[in-house]
C-alpha positions as a Python dict, from the first residue, in 0.01 Angstrom:
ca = {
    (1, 'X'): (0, 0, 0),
    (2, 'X'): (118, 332, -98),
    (3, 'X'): (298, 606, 170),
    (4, 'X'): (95, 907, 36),
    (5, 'X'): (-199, 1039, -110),
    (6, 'X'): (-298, 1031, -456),
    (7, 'X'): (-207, 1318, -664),
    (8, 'X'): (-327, 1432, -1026),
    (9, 'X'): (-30, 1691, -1008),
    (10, 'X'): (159, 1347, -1025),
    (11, 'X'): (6, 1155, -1246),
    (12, 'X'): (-24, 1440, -1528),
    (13, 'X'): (363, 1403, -1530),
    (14, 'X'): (413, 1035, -1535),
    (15, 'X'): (508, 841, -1858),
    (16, 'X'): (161, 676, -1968),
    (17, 'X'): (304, 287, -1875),
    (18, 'X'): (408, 462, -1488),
    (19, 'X'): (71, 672, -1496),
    (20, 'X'): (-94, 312, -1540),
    (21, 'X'): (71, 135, -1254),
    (22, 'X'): (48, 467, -1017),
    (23, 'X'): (-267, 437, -1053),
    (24, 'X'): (-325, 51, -973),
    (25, 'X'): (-202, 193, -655),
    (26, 'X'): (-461, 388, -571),
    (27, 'X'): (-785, 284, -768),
    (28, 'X'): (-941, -115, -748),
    (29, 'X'): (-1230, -193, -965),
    (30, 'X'): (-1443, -354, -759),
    (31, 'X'): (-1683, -657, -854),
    (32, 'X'): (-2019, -463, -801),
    (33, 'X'): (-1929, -192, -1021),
    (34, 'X'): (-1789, 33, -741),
    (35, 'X'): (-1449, 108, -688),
    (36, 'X'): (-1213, 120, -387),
    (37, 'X'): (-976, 431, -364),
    (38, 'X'): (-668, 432, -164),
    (39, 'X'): (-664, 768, 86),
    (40, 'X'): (-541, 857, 435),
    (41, 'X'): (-402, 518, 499),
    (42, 'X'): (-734, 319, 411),
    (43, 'X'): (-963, 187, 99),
    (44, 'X'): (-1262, 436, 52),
    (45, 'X'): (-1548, 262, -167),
    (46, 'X'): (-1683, 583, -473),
    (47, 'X'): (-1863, 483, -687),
    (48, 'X'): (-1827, 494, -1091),
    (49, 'X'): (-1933, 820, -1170),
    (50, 'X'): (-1804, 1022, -877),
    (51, 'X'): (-1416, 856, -954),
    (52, 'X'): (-1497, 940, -1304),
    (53, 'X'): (-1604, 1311, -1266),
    (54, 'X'): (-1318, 1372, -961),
    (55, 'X'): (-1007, 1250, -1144),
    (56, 'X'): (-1041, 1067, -1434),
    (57, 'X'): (-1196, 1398, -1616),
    (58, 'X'): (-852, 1560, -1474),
    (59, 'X'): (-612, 1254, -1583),
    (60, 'X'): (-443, 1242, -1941),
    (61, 'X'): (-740, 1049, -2148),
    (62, 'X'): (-519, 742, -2231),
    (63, 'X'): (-541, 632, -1884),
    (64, 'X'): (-907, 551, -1917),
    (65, 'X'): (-930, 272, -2166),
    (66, 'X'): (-633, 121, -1924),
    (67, 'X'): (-825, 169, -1623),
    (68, 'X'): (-1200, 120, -1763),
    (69, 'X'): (-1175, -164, -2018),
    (70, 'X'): (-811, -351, -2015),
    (71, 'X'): (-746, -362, -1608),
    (72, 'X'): (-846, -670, -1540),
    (73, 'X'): (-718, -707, -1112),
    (74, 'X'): (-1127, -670, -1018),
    (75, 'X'): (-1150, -761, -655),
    (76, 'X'): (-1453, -771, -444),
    (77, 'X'): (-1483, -678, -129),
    (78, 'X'): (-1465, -931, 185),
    (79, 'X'): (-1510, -838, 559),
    (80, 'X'): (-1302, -1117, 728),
    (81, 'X'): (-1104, -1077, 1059),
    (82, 'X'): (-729, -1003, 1050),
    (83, 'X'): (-633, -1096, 707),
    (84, 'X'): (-427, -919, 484),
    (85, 'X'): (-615, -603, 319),
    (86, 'X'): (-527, -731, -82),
    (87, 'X'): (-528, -1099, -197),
    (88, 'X'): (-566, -1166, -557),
    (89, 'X'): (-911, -1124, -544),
    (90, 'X'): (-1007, -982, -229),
    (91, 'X'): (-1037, -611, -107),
    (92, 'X'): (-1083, -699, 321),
    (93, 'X'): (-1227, -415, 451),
    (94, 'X'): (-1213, -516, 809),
    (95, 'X'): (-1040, -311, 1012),
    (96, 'X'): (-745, -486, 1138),
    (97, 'X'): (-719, -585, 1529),
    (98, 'X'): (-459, -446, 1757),
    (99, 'X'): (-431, -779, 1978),
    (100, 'X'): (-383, -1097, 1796),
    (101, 'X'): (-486, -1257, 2104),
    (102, 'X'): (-733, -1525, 2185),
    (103, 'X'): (-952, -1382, 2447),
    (104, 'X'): (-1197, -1660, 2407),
    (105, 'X'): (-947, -1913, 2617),
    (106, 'X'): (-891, -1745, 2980),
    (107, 'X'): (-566, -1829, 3145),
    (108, 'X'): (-572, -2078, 3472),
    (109, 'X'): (-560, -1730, 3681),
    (110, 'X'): (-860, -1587, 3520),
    (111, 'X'): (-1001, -1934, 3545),
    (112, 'X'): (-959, -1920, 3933),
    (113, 'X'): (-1076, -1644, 3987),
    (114, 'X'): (-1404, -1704, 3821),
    (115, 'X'): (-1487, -2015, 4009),
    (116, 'X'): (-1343, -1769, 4352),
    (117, 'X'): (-1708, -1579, 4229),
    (118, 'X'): (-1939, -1865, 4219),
}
């Protein structure tokens, strides 16, 4: 996953073959026609039009045949605990989990002190 933001400033200066893979960086076609785009660190889910009236109207035109019609990494979107956010063709949305942790099996302590209670 990218260290910055998207910028348009950027990708008006890339060669058209870097402009393509900058922007398989930031922009997933999604299976239900929506898209996932890349900002602040997380995967925000716009849909068709509003991608295509905020930047692609602003991008050289080339990119959108690429993006549009001959991209073909489509993923569709999964909510599934602690996984990795991209798999071939999987977006995860869930938000990952600080603690890794199986809080479902209490230690002998916590065990002892429960039964202390009853």
């Amino acid at each position: 996953m990218p260290n910055e933001n998207f910028s348009l400033d950027r990708v008006n200066d890339l060669s058209k073959k870097e402009a393509q893979e900058y922007l398989k960086k930031y922009f997933i076609p999604l299976t239900n026609s929506n898209h996932a785009f890349y900002m602040d660190g997380t995967y925000q889910i716009l849909e068709n039009k509003v991608i295509k009236s905020t930047y692609f109207n602003r991008m050289p035109k080339e990119l959108n045949p690429f993006y549009f019609k001959e991209y073909t990494g489509l993923k569709s979107v999964v909510y599934k605990f602690n996984p990795k956010t991209l798999k071939h063709d999987e977006l995860n949305l869930c938000p990952e989990m600080k603690s890794k942790k199986n809080h479902l099996n209490p230690t002998t302590k916590i065990l002892a002190m429960l039964s202390l209670r009853c």
